[in-house]
C-alpha positions as CSV (number, residue, x, y, z in Angstrom):
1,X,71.2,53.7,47.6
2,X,68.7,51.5,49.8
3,X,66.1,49.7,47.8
4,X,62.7,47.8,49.8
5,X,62.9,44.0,50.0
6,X,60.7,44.0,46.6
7,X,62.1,46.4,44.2
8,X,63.5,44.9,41.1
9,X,67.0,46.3,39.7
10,X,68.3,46.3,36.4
11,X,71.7,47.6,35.0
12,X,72.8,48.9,31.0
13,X,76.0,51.2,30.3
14,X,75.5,53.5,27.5
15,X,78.7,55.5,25.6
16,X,79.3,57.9,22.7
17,X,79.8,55.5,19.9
18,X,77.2,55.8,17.1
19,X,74.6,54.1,18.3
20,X,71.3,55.2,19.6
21,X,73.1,58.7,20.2
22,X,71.6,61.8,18.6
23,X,72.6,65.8,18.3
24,X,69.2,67.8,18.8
25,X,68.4,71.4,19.4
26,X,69.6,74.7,18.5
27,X,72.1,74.3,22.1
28,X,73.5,71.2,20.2
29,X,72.4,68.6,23.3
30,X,73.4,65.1,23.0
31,X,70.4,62.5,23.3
32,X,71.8,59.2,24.9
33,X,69.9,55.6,24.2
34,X,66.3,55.5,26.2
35,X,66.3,53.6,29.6
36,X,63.1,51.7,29.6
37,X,61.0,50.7,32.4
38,X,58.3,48.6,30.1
39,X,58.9,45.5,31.7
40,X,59.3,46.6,35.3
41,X,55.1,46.4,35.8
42,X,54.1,45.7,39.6
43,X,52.8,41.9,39.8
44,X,49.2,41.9,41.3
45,X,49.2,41.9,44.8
46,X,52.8,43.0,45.3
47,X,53.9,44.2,49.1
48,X,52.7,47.9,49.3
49,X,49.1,47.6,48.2
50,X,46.9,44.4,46.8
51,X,46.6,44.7,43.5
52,X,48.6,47.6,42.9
53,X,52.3,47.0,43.7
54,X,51.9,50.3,45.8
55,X,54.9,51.4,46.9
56,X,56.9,48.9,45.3
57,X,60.4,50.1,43.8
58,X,62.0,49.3,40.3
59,X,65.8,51.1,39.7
60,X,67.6,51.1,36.7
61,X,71.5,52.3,36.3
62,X,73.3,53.6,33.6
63,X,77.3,54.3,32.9
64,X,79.3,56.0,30.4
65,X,81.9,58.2,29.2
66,X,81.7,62.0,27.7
67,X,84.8,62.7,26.4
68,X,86.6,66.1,26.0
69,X,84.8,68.8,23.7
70,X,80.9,67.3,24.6
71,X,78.1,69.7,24.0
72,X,76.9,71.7,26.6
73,X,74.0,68.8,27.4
74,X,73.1,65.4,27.4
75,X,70.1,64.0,27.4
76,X,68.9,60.5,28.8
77,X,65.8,59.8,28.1
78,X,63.5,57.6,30.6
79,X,60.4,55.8,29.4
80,X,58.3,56.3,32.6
81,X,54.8,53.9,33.2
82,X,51.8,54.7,33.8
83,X,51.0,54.7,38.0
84,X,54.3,56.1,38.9
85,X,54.0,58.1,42.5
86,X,57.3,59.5,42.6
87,X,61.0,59.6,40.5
88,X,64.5,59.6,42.6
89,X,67.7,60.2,40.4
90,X,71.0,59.7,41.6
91,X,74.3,60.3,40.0
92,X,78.2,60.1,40.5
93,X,81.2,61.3,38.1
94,X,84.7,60.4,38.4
95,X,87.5,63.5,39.6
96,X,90.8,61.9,37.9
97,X,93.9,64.2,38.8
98,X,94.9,66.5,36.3
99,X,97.7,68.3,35.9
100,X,98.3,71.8,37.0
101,X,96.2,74.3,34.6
102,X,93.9,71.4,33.3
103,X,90.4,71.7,33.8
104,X,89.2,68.2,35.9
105,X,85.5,67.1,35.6
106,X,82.2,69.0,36.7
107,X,79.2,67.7,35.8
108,X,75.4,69.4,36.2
109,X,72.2,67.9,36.1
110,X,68.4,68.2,35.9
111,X,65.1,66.7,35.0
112,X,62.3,67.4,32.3
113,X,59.1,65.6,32.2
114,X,57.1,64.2,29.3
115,X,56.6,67.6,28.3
116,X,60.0,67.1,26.2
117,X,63.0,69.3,26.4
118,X,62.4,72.4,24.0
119,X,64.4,75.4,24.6
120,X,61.8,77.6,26.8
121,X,59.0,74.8,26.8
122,X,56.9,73.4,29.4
123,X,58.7,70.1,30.7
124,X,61.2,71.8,33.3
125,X,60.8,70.3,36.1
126,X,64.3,71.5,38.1
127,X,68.0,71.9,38.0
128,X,70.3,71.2,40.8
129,X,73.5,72.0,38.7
130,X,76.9,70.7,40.7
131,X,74.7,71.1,44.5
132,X,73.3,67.6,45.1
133,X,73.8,64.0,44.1
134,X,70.7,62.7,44.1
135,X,67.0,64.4,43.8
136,X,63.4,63.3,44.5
137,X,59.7,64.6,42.4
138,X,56.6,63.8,43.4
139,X,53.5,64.9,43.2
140,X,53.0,66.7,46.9
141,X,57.0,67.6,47.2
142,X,60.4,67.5,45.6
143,X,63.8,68.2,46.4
144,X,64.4,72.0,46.7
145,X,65.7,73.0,43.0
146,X,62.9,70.4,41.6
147,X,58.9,71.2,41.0
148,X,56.6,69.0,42.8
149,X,53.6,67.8,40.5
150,X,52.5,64.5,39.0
151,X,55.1,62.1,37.2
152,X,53.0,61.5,34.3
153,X,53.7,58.6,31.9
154,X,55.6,59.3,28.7
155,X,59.2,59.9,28.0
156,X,61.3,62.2,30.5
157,X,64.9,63.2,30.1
158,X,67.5,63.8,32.4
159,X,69.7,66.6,31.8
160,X,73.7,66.5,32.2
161,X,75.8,69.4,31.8
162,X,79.3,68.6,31.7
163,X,80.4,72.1,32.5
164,X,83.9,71.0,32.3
165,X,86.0,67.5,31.2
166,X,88.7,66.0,31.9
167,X,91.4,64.5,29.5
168,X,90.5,61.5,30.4
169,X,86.6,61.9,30.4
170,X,83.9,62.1,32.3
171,X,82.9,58.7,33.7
172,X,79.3,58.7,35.2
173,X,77.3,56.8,37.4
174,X,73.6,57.4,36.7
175,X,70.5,55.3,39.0
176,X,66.9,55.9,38.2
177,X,64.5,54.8,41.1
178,X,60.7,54.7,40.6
179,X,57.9,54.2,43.2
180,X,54.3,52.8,42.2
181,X,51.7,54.0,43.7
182,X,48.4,56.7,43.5
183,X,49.1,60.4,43.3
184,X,49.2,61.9,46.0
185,X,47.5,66.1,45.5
186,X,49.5,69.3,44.3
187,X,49.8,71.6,47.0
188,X,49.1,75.1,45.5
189,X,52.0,77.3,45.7
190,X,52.2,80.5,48.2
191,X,53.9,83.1,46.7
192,X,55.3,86.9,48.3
193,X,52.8,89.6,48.0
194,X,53.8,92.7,45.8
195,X,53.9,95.3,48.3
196,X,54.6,95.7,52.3
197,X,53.9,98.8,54.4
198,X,57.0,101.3,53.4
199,X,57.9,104.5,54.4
200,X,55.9,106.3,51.1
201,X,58.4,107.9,48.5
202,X,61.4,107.1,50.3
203,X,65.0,105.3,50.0
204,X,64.5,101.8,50.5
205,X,68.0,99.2,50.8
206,X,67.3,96.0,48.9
207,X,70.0,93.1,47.8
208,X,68.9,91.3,44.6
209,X,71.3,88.6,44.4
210,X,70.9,85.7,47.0
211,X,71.1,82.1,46.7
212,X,69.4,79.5,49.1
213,X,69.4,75.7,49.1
214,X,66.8,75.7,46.0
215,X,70.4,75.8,44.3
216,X,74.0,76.2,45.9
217,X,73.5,77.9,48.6
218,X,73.7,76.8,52.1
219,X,71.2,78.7,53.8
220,X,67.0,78.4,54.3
221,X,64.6,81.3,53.3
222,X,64.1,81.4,56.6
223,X,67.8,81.8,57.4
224,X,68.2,83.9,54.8
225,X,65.1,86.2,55.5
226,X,66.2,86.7,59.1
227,X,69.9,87.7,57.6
228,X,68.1,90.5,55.3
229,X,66.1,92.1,58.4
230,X,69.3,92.0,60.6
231,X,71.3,93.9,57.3
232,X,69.1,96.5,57.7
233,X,67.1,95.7,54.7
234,X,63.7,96.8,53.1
235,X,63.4,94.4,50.1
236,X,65.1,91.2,49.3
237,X,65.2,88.9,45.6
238,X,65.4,85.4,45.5
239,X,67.7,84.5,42.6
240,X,68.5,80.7,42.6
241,X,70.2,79.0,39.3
242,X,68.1,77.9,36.9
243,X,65.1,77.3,38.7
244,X,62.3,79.2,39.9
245,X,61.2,76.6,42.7
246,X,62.0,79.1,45.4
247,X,59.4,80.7,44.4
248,X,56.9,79.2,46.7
249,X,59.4,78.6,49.7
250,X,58.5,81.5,52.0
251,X,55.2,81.8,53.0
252,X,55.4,83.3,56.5
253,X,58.6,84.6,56.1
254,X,57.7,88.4,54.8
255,X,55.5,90.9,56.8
256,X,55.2,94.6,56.7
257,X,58.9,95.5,56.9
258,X,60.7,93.0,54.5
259,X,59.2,93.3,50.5
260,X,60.3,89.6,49.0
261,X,61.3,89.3,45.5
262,X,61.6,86.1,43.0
263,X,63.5,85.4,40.3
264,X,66.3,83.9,39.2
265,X,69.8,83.5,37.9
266,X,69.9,82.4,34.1
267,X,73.3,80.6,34.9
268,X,74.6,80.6,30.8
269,X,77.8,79.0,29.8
270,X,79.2,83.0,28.6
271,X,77.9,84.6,31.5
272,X,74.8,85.4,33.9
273,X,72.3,86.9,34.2
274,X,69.7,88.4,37.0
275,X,66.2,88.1,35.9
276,X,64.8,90.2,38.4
277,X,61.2,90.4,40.1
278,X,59.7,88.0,37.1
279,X,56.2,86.6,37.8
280,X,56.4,84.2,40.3
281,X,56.3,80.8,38.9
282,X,58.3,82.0,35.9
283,X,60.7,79.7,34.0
284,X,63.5,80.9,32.0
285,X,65.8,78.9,29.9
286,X,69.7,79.2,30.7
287,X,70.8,76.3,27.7
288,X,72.4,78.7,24.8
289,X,75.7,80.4,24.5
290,X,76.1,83.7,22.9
291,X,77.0,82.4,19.5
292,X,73.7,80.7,19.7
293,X,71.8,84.4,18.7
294,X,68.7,83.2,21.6
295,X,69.9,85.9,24.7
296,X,67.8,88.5,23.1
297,X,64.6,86.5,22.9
298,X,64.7,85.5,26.4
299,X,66.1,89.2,27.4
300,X,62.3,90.1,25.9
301,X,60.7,87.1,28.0
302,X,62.3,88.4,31.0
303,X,60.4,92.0,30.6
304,X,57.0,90.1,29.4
305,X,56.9,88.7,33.0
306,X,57.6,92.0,34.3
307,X,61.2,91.9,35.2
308,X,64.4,93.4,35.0
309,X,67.5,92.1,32.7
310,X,70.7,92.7,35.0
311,X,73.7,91.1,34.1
312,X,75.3,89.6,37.3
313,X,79.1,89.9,37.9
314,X,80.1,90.6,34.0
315,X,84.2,90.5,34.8
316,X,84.0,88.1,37.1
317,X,87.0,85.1,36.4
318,X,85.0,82.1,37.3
319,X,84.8,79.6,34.3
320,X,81.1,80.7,32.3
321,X,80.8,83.5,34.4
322,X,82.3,86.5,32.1
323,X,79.6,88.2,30.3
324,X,79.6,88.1,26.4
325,X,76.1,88.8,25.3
326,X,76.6,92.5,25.3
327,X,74.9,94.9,27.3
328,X,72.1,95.6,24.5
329,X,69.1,93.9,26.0
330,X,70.1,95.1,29.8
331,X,68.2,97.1,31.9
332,X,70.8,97.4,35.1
333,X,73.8,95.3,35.6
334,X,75.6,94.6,38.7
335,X,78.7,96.4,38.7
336,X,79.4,95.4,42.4
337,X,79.0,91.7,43.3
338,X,80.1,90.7,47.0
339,X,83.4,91.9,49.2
340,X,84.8,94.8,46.3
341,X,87.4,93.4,44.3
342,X,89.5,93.7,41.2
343,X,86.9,92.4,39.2
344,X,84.3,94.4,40.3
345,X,87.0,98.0,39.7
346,X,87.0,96.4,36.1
347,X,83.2,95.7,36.0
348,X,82.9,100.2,37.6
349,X,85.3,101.1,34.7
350,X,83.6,99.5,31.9
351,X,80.2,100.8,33.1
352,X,81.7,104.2,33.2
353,X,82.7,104.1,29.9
354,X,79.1,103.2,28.7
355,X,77.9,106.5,30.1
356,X,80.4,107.9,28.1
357,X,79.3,106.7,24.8
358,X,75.9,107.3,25.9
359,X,76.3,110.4,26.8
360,X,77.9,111.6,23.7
361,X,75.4,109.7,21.3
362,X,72.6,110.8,23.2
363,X,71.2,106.7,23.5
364,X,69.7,105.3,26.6
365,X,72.2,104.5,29.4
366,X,72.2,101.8,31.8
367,X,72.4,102.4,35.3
368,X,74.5,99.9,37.9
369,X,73.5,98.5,40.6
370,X,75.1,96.0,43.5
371,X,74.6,93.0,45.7
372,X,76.2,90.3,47.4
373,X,75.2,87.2,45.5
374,X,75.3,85.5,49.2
375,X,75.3,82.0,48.8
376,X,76.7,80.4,52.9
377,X,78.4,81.8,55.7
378,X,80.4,84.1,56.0
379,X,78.8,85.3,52.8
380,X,77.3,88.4,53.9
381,X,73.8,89.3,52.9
382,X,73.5,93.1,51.7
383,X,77.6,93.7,51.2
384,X,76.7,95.6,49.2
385,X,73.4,96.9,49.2
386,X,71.7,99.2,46.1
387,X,69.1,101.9,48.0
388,X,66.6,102.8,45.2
389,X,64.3,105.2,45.4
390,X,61.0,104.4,45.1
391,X,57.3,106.2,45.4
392,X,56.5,103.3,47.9
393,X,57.8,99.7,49.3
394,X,56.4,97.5,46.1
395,X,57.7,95.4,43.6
396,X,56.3,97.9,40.9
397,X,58.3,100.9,42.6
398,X,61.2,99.6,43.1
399,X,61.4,98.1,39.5
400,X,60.7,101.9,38.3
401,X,63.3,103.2,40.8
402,X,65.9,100.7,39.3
403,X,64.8,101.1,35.7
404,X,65.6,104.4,36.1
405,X,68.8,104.5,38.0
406,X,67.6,106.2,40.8
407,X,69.6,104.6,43.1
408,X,73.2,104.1,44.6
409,X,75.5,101.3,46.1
410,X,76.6,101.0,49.4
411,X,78.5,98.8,51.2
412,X,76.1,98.0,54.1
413,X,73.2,100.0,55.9
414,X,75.6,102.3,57.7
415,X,76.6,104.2,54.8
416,X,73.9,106.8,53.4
417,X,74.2,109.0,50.5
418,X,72.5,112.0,49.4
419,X,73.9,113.4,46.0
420,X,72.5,115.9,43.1
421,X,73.2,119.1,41.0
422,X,71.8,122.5,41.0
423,X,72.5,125.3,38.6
424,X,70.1,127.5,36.5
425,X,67.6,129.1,37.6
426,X,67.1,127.3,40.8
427,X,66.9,123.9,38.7
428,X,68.0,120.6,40.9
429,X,68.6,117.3,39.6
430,X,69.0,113.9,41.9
431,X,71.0,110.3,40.7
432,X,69.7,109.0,37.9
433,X,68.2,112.5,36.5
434,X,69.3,115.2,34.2
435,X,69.5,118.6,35.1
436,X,68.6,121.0,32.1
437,X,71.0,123.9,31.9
438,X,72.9,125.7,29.5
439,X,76.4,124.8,28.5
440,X,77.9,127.9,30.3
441,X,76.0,128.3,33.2
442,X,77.1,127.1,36.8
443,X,76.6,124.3,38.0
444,X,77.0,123.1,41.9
445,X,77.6,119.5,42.7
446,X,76.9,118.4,46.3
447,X,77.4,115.4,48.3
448,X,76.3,114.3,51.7
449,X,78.1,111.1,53.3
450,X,77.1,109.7,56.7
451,X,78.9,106.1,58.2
452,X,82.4,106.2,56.0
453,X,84.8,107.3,58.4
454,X,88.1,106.9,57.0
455,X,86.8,107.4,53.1
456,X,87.3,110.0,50.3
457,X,84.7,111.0,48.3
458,X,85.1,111.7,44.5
459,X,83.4,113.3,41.6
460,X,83.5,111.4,38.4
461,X,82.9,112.8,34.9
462,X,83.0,111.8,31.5
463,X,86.6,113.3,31.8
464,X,87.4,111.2,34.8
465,X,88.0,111.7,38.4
466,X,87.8,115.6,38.9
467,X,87.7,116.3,42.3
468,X,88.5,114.6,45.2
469,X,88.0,115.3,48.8
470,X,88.7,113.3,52.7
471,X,85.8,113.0,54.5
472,X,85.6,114.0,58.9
473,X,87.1,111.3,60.8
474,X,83.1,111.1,62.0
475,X,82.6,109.9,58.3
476,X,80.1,112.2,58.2
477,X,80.6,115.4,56.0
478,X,79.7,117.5,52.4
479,X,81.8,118.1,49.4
480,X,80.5,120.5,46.9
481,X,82.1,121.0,43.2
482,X,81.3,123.6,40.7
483,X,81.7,122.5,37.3
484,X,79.4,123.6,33.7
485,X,77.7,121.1,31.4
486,X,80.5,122.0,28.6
487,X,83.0,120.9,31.0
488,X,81.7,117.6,32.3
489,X,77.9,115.8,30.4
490,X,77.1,114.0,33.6
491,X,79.1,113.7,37.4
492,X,78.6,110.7,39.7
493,X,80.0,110.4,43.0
494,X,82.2,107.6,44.7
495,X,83.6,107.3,48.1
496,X,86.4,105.1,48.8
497,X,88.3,103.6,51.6
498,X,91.8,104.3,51.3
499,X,94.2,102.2,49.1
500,X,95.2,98.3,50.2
501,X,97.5,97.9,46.9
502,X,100.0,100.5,46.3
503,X,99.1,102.2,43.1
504,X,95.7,101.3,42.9
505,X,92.5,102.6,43.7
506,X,91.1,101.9,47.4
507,X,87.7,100.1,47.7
508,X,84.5,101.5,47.1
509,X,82.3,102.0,50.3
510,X,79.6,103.3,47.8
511,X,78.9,105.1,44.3
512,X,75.9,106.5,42.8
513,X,74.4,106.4,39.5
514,X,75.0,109.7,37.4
515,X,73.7,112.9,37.4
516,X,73.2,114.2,33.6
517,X,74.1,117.7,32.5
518,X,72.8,120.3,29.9
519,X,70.2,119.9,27.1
């Protein structure tokens, strides 16, 4: 990196043995030796300001080695002086060759502030994970994935994840660069309002998993709120790993017809998670596993700041990403996640069998949802799409339409659903409701598809699939099904393209959440 003429560097290597190394914390992090800055004090009159070595640089680098099996973090903690304008961390790992099957080295990283690093506490201060090799906080702006404010004195701590290691270790490259000089002001951030103009009680499309360049993704909120319009969208989440400072990024970037959404991604080492439509400026910790016993605590801080709990992608094969926390503390999960594949089938069958048990126990169920977790071209914003409906175009509604599983998937804004029971006397019943008949008495199953040419549609049961159909050639059609409530305790519908792998199922083009029958 490129230093002024006047900055004053200084190297130290620090390593596992014994010394000065420390296991804290209930996620087991590793504290390395404290990097100290005491004696890197502007002289008076340094270049940059008389008297108070504005601008003036000081850097400090540290190597090492994890080996193979290191916890989940490591901590490096930075003794930062007083009169300290901005921080800038850079960092480089070696990528030896492994051999075929072998995991090679990945390595995350982050900051916390003088705040200190308790699980859930105040000193976050950003995560870029694996995305960028160097970050900058300041007190006016940071690099997106960091939160601009004051670097106070005190003791920060850089966090490393070593998400994977090689055999031969993890060798790392870690520079420190601080800049003297007055703070500058905080900018007060500019956050989405909660509601846009809607349609009333209406179907409104939404996609509740996008990344931007706040963590890996490649796109701007701009970009990515000019995608969402063009998919035909009505509401749109922010979900970033790990960091909530997307939050602020897009004043002037929602109006009347786009509802924007913030959260994040709680990117665990067993799994994520969607924390959906939390207060904006909400931080929720990601560093525990599921043996750790701490999901269920931050499940419940999720729903204090008013959001949802959706597990993202639970079958997905990508190393941390299979869910093992149990579906306990959920309030959706994403069944669907991006182009439909085999993961996802896996992900539709396990849900199916939770309506099963639920519907036999009689306990709460949890309805599905989908979206396309977009990060970069040709990632396609709203493939799929979950259309919710709500009693108008707000972040409460929606919530309340998701919460209660009124809502269905769809591939993209050409496909439209309408689906529901009637039986009784004159009773109805729409996705996501019951419809309160006796066991005998008949009950008339009905769906309307528009924009699947090609597709079958299917009723599903708690039996299976009993009845399936071909839809026009338009893509357009109805398919009714009489069935009782002794026969089958709730019926949701799918429609599928046809088959791309002999001998097993084509891929979904949309499904709905159930439809619950009898008392």
């Amino acid at each position: 990196m490129t230093e002024n003429d006047n900055a004053d560097k200084e190297s130290s290597t620090g390593s596992l043995g014994r010394r000065g190394l420390m296991v804290t914390g209930a996620a087991a992090a590793l504290t390395l030796s404290t990097v100290s800055f005491a004696n890197a004090a502007p002289a008076a009159g340094a270049a940059g300001g008389a008297g108070t070595g504005a601008g003036r640089t000081t850097t400090r680098t540290v190597t090492g080695t994890l080996p193979p099996g290191s916890p989940d973090f490591v901590h490096l903690p930075v003794e930062v002086p007083r009169g300290i304008s901005e921080i800038r961390v850079a960092y480089s790992y070696e990528r030896p060759a492994v051999p075929a099957g072998t995991q090679g080295n990945a390595l995350d990283i982050g900051i916390f502030d003088e705040r200190g690093t308790d699980l859930g506490g105040r000193g976050f201060r950003g995560w870029s994970g694996g995305a960028r090799t160097e970050f900058f906080l300041r007190a006016d702006e940071a690099t997106p994935g960091y939160i601009a404010g004051p670097v106070r004195a005190g003791t920060w701590h850089i966090a490393l994840g070593p998400y994977t290691v090689a055999p031969q270790g993890l060798a790392y490259s870690i520079t420190i660069t601080l800049t003297y000089g007055p703070t500058a002001a905080t900018p007060k951030p500019v956050y989405p309002p909660e509601r846009a103009k809607g349609r009333g009680r209406a179907w409104y499309r939404g996609d509740c998993h996008l990344h931007s360049v706040h963590s890996d993704g490649k796109r701007t909120p701009a970009e990515i709120a000019a995608l969402a319009r063009a998919a035909g969208l009505d509401f749109m989440h922010s979900s970033d790993h790990n960091t909530y400072s997307a939050h602020g990024a897009w004043d002037g970037l929602w109006d009347d017809d786009l509802l924007i959404l913030v959260g994040e991604e709680i990117t665990t080492r067993n799994g994520h998670v969607l924390a959906i439509s939390t207060d904006p400026g909400t931080f929720i910790d990601w560093r525990y596993r599921a043996r750790d016993n701490r999901f269920g605590h931050y499940a419940r801080e999720v729903r204090r700041a008013g959001g949802l709990v959706v597990p993202a992608h639970p079958h997905s094969t990508c190393i941390g990403c299979n869910w093992k926390f149990g579906f306990g503390d959920a309030d959706a999960v994403e069944v669907w996640n991006g182009p439909y594949t085999v993961d996802d089938e896996v992900s539709l069958a396990d849900w199916d069998n939770s309506l099963v048990t639920s519907a036999r126990s009689g306990r709460a169920w949890t309805p599905a949802m989908g979206n396309s977790d977009a990060h970069r071209d040709p990632d396609a914003i709203g493939t799929p799409q979950t259309v919710v409906l709500a009693d108008d175009l707000s972040r409460t509604a929606i919530l309340a339409g998701l919460r209660a599983g009124h809502s269905y998937v769809a591939e993209s804004a050409k496909v439209s659903l309408t689906f529901g029971a009637s039986g009784g006397r004159g009773k109805h019943a729409g996705i996501g409701d019951r419809l309160r008949v006796d066991e005998k008495d008949s009950v008339t199953v009905r769906l309307d598809v528009t924009g699947a040419p090609g597709c079958t549609a299917q009723f599903v049961t708690d039996q299976g699939t009993l009845y399936t159909a071909p839809l026009p050639e338009s893509g357009a059609g109805t398919v009714e099904w009489t069935t009782t409530a002794s026969y089958a305790s709730y019926v949701r519908a799918e429609v599928r393209h046809a088959p791309t792998v002999p001998g097993l199922p084509g891929p979904l083009a949309a499904f709905t959440n159930p439809v619950f029958l009898g008392e």
